[in-house]
Backbone bond lengths (Angstrom), bond angles and torsions (degrees), N, CA, C in turn:
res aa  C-N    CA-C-N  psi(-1)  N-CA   C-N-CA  omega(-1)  CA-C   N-CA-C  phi
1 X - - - 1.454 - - 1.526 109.57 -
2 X 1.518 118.75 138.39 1.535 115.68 169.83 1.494 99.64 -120.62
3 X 1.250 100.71 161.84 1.367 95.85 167.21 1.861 113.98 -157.61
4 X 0.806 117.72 146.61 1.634 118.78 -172.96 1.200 113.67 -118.25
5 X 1.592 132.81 152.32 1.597 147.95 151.25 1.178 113.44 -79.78
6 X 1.773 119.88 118.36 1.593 93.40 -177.48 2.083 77.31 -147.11
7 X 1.802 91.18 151.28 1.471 113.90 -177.79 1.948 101.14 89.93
8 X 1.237 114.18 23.83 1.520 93.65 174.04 1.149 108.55 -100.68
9 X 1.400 106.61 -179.60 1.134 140.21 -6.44 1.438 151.92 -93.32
10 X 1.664 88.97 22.58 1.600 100.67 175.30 1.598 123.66 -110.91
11 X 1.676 97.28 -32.09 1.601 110.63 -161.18 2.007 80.26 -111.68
12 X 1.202 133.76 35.20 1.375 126.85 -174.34 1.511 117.78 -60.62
13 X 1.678 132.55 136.21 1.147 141.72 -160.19 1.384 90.12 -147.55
14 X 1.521 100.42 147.81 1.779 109.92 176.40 1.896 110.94 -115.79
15 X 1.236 105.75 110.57 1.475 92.41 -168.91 1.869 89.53 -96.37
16 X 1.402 97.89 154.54 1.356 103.75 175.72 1.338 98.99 -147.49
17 X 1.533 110.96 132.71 1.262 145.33 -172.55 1.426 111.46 -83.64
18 X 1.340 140.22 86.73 1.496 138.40 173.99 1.386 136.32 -70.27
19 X 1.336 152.15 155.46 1.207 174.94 -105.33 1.552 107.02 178.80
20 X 0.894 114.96 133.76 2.082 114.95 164.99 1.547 97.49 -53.92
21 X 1.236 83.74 141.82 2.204 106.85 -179.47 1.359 109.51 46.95
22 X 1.803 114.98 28.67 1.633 91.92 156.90 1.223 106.28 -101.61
23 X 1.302 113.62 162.96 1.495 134.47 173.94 1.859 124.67 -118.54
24 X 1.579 97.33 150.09 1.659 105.59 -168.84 1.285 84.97 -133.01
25 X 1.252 116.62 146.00 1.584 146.60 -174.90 1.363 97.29 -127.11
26 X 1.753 115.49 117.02 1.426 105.89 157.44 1.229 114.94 -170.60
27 X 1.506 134.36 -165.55 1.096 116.88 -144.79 1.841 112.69 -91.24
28 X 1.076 117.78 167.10 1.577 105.47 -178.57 1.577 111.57 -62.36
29 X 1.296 111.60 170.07 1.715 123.83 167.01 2.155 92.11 42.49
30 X 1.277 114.22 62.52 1.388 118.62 177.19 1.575 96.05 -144.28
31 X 0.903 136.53 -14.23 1.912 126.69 175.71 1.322 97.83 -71.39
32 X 1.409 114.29 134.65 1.405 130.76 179.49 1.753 94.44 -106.65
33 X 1.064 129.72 -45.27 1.672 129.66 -158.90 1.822 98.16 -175.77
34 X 1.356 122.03 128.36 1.319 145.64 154.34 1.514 125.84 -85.65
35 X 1.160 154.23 -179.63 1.092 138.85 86.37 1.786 129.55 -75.12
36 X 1.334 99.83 168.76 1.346 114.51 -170.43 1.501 116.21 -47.12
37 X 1.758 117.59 -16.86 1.887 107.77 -166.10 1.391 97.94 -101.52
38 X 1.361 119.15 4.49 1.535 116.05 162.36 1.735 116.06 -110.08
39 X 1.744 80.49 139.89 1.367 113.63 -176.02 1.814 118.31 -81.80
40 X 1.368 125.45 127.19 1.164 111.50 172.53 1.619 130.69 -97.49
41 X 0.863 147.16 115.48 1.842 136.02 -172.82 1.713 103.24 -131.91
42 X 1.300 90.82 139.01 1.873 108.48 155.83 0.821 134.32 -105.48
43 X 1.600 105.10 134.98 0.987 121.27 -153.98 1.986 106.15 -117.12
44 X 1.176 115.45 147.09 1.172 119.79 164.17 1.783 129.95 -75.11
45 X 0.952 106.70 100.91 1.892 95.72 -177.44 1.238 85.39 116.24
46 X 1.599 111.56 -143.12 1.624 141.46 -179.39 1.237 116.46 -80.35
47 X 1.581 116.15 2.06 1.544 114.88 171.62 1.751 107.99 67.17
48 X 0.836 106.24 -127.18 1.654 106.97 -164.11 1.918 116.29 -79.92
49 X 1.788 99.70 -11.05 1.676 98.63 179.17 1.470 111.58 -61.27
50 X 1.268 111.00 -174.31 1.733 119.62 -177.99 1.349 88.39 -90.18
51 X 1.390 111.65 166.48 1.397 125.59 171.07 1.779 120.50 42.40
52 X 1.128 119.51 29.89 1.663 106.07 177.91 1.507 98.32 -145.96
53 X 1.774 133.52 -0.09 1.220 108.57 178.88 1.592 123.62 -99.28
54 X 0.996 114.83 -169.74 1.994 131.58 -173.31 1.628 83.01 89.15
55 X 2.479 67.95 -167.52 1.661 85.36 173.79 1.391 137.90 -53.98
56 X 1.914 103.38 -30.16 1.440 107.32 -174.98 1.405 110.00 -70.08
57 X 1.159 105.01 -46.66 2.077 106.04 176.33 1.381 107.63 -40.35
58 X 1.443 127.30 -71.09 1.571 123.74 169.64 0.966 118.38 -57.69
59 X 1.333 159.03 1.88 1.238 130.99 130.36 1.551 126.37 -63.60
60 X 1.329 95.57 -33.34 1.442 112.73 158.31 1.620 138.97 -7.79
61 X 2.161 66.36 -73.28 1.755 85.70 -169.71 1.455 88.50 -96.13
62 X 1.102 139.89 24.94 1.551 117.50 164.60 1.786 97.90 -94.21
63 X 0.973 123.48 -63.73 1.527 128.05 173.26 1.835 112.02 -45.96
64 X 1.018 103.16 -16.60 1.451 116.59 144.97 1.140 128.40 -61.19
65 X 1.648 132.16 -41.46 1.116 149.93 -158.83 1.376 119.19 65.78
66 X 1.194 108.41 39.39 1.756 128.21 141.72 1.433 132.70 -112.55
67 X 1.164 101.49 -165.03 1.461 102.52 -175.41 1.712 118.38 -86.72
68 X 1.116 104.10 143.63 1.538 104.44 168.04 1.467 112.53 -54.44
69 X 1.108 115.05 -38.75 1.689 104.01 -174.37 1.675 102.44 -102.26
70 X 1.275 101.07 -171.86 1.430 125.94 172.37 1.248 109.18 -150.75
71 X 1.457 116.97 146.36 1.418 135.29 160.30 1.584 118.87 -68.73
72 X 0.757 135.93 129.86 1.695 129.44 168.55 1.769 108.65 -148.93
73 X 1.708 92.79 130.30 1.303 117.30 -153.08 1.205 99.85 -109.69
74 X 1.365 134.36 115.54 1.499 137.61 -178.52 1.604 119.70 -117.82
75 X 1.537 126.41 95.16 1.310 117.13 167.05 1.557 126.61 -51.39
76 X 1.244 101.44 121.12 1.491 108.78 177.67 1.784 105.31 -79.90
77 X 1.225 124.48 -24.63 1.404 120.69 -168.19 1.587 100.68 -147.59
78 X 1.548 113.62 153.21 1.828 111.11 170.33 1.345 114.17 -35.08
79 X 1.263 104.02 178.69 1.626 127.88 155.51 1.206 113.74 64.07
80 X 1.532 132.84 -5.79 1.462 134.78 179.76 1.391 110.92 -63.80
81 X 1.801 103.61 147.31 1.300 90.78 177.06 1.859 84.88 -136.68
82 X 1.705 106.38 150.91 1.435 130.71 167.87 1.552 102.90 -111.34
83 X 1.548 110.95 142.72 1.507 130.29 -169.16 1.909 83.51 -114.15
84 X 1.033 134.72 133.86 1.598 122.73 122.30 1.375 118.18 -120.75
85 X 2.005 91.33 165.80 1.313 92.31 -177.24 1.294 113.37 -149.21
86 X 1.822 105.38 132.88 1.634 102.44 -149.77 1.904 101.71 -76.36
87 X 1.104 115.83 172.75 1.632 140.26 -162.55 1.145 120.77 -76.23
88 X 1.979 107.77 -7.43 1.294 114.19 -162.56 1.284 99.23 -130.32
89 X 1.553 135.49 166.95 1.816 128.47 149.29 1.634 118.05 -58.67
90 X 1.152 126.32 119.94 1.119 110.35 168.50 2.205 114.77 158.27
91 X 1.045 106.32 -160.17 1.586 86.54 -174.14 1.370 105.40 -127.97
92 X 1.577 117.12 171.03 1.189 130.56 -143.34 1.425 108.06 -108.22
93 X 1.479 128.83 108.68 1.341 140.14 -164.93 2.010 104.83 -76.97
94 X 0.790 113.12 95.40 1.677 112.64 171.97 2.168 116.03 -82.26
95 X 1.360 114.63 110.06 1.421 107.25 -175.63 1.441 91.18 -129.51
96 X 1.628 98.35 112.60 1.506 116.54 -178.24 1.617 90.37 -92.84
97 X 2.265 108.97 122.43 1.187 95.58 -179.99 1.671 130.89 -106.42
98 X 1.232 92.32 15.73 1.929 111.67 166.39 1.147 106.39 -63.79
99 X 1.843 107.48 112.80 1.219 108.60 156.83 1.753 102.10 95.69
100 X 1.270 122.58 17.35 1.681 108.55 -142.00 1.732 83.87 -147.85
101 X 1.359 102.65 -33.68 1.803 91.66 -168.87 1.256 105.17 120.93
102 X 1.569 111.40 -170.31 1.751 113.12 160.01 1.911 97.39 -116.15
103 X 1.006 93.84 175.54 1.640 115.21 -165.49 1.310 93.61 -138.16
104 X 1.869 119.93 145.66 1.259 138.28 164.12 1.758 93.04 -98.15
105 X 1.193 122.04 137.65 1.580 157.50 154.71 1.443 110.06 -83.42
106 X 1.550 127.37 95.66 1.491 128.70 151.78 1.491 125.19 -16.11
107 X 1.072 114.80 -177.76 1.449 103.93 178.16 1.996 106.04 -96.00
108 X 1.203 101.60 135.13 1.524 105.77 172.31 2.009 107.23 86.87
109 X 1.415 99.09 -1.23 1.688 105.38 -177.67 1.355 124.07 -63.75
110 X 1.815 95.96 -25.25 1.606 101.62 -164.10 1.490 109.20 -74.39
111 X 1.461 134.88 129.10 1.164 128.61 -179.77 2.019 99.34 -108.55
112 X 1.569 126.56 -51.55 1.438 125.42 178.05 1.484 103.13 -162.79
113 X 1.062 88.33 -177.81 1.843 103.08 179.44 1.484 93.79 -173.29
114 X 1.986 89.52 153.69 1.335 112.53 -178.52 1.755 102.15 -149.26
115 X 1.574 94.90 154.00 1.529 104.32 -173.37 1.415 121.60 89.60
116 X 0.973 138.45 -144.05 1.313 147.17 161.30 1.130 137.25 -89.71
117 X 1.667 132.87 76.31 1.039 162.00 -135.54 1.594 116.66 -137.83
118 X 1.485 111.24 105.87 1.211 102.67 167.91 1.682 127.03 -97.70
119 X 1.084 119.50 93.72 1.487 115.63 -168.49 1.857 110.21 -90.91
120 X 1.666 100.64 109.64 1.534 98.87 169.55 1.531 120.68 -111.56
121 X 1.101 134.54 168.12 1.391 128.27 161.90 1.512 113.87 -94.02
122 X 1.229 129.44 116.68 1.167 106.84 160.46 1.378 122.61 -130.84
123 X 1.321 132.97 -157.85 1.584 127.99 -130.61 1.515 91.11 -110.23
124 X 1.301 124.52 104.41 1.482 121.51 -168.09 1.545 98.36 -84.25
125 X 1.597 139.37 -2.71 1.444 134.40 159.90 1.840 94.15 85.18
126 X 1.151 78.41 -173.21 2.053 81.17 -162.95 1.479 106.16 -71.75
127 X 1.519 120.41 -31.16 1.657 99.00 175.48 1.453 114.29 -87.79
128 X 1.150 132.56 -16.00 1.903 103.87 146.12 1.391 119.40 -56.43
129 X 1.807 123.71 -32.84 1.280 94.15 160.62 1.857 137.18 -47.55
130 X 1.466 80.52 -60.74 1.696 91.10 -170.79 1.387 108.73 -63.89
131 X 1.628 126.81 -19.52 1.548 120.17 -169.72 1.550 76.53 -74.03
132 X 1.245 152.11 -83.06 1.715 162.30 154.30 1.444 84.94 174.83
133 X 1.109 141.86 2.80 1.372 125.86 156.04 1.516 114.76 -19.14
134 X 1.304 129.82 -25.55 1.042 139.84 -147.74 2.073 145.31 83.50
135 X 0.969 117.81 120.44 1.461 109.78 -152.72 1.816 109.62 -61.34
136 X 1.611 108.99 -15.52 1.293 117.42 167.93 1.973 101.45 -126.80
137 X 1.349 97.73 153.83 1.313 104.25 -167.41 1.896 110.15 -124.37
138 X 1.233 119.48 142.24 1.128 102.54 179.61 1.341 111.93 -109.81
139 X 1.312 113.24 138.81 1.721 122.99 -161.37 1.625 93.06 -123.23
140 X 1.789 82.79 135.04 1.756 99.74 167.22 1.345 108.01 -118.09
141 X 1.169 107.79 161.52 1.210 118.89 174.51 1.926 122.33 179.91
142 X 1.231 126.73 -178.96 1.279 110.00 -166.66 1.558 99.25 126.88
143 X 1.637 105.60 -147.52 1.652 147.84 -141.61 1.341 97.69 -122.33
144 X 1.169 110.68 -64.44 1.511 136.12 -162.70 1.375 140.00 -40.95
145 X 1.672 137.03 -151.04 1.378 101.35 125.32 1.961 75.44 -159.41
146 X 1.428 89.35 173.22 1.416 120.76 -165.36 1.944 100.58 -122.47
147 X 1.507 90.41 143.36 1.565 101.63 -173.28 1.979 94.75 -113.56
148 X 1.123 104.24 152.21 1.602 98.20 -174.45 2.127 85.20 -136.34
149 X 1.374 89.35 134.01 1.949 104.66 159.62 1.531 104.03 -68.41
150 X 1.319 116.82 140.42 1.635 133.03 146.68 0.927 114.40 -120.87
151 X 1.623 117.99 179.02 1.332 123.64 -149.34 2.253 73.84 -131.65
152 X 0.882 107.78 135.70 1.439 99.32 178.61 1.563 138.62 61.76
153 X 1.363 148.14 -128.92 1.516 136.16 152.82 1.355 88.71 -109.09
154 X 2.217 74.15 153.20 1.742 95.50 166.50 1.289 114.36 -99.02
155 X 1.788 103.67 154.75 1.445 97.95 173.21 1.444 92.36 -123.79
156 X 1.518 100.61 172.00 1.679 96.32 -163.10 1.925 73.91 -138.22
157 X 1.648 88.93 139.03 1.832 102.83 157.25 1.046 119.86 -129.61
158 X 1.160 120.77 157.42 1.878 125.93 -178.03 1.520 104.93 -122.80
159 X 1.285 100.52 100.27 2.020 119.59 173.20 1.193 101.86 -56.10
160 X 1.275 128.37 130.42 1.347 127.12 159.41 1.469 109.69 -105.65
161 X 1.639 126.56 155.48 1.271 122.65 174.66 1.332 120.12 -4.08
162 X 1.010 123.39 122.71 1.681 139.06 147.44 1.644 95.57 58.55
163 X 1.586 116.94 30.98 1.594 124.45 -170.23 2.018 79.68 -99.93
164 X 1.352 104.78 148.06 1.415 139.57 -165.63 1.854 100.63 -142.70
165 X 1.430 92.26 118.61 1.473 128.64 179.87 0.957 111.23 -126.73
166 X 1.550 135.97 139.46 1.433 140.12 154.17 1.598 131.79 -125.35
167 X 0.942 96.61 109.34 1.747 112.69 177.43 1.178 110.36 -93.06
168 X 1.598 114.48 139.79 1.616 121.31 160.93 1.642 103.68 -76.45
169 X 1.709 112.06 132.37 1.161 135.46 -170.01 1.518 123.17 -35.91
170 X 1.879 90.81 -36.28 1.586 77.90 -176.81 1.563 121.62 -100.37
171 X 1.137 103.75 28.98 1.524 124.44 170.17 0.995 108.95 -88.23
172 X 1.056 149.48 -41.30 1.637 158.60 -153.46 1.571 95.99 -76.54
173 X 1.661 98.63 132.33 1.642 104.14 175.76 1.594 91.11 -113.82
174 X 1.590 131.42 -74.38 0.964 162.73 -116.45 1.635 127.10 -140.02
175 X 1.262 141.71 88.18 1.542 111.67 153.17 1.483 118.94 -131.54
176 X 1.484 117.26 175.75 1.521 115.50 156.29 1.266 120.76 -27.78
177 X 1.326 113.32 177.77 1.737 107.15 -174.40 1.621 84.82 -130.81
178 X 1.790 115.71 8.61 1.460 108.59 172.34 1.337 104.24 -97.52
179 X 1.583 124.42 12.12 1.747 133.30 -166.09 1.669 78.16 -97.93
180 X 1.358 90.64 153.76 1.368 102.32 177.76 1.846 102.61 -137.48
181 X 1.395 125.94 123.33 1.207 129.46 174.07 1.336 130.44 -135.07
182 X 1.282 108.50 170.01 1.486 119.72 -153.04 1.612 115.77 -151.21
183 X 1.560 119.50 128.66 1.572 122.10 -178.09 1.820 104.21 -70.04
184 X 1.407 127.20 115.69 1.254 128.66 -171.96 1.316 95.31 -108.52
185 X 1.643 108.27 -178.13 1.853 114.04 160.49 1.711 93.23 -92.87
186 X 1.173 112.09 174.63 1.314 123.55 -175.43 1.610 107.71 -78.55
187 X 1.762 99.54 -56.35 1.427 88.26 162.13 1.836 122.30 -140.77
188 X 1.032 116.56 -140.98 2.084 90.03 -177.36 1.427 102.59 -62.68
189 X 1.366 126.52 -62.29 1.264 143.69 -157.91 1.709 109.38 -73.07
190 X 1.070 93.42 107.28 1.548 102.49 -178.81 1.808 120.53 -52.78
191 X 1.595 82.58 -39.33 1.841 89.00 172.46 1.369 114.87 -47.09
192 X 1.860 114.94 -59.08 1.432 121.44 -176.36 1.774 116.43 -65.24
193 X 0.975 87.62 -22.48 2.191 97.29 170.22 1.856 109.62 -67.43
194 X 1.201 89.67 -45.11 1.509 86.15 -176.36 1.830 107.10 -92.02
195 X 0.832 131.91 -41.79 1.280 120.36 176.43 1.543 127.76 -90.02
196 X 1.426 96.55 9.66 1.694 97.61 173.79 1.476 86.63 -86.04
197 X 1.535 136.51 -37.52 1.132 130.02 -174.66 1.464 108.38 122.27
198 X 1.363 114.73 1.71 1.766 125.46 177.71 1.548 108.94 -81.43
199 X 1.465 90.31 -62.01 1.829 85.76 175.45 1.473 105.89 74.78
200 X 1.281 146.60 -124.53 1.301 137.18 -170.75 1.859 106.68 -128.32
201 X 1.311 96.99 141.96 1.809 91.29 -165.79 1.892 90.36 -139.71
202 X 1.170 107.48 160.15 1.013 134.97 164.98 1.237 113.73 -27.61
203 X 1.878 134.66 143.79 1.298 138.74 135.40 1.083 111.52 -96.26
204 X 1.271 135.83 149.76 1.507 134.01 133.59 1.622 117.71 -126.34
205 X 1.616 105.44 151.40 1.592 99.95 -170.65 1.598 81.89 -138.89
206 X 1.671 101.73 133.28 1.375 109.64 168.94 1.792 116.37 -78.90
207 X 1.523 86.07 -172.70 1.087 157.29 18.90 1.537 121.33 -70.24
208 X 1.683 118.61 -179.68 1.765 118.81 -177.56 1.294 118.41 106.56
209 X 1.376 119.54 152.14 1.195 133.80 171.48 1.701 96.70 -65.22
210 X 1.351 113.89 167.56 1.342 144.96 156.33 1.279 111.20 -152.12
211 X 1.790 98.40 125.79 1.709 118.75 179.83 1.893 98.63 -104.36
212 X 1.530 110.77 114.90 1.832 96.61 162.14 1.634 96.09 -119.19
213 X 1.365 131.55 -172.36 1.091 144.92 171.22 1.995 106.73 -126.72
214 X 1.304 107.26 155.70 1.427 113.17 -157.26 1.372 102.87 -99.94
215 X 2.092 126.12 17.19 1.489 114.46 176.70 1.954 77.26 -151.42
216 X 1.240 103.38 166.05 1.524 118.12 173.82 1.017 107.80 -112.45
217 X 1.298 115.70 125.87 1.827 125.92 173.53 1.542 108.12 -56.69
218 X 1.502 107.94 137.56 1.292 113.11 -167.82 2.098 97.82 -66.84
219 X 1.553 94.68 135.45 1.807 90.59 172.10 1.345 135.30 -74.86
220 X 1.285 122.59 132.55 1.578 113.23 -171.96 1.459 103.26 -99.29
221 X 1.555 105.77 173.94 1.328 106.03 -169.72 1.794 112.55 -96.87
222 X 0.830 123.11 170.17 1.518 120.71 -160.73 1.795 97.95 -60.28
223 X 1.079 85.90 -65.73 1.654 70.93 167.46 1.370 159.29 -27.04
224 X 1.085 111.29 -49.38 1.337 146.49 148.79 1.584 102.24 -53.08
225 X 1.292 138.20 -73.37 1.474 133.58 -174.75 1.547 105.62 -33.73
226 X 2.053 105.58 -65.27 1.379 102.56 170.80 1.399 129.02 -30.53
227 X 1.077 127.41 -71.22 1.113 146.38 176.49 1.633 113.49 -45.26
228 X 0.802 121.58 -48.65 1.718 141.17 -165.29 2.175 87.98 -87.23
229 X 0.828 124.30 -55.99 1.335 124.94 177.38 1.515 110.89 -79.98
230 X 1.569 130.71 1.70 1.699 117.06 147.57 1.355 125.15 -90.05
231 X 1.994 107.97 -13.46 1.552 92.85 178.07 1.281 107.33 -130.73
């Protein structure tokens, strides 16, 4: 399978080039254009990865802050090609995970994956709640690699030992699962945290990659998430 990013970094689309019996896992209402030798089916959970499908996977990935379902795209014959295109402005995060580790996915990051990919959610405990990382986290890992939506460009950092970075929360797309983080004040004085307008932001201490994006997706209201994460 190949696959390319083309029009970024604002209007970014992932075209992927198919083979008979390969398969793309991704998120619902994300096909931009097919051809005819691919097949479409829904799937519950993670669709065709290890460990994330049925009912339990979709409930899963909703407490994840995805969707209950998944798309999964199956060439019946060579030469097919699938376009997607993520929901937001902005460009298309590629984390090839051979050799690389597993990676936690923000909430709403996951855009597809191909190959051998195990995508689980698991229970990020009360400071992924409070960082809003999310109170469950979705972890990749595997062969494979996984494409993530942003809201704007990515920047990518490399933590070195016991190296300390801080991002405001809703920047965060992406990191190692060897990054280790934490909800801080912005700075000692709580007064200047809250009225500079920072308020409490992210730690991270390497080792690991870190993925943020350079604009914050506008926030929806709980409602709307519900809703937007059953179909």
């Amino acid at each position: 399978m190949e696959f390319s990013i083309k029009h970024r970094p604002v209007f970014s689309v992932l075209e992927l080039q198919l083979l008979a019996d390969e398969v793309v896992v991704a998120q619902p209402n994300s096909m931009l254009s097919m051809t005819s030798g691919i097949k479409l089916r829904a799937r519950a959970g993670r669709g065709g990865t290890r460990g994330g499908g049925g009912l339990l996977g979709g409930m899963k990935s909703m407490l994840g802050g995805e969707n209950f379902f998944t798309a999964e795209f199956y060439a019946r014959r060579d030469d097919q090609i699938l376009t997607l295109a993520p929901d937001s402005y902005g460009d298309i995060l590629t984390i090839p995970l051979a050799g690389a580790g597993g990676f936690f996915l923000t909430r709403g990051s996951y855009l597809a994956n191909v190959g051998e990919c195990e995508l689980r959610v698991k229970y990020g405990g009360v400071k992924g709640f409070m960082a809003k990382t999310g109170l469950f986290l979705l972890h990749a890992s595997g062969q494979g690699t996984v494409f993530c939506q942003t809201y704007g460009a990515i920047v990518e950092h490399e933590l070195g030992e016991q190296e300390n970075f801080f991002v405001d929360n809703k920047f965060v797309v992406a990191f190692s699962d060897s990054v280790q983080y934490q909800l801080v004040k912005a700075t000692e004085s709580l007064k200047d945290s809250v009225f500079s307008g920072e308020g409490l932001i992210n730690k991270f201490t390497g080792p690991g990659k870190l993925y943020y994006q350079s604009r914050a997706k506008p926030s929806e209201s709980w409602l709307a998430r519900i809703i937007g994460a059953s179909v």
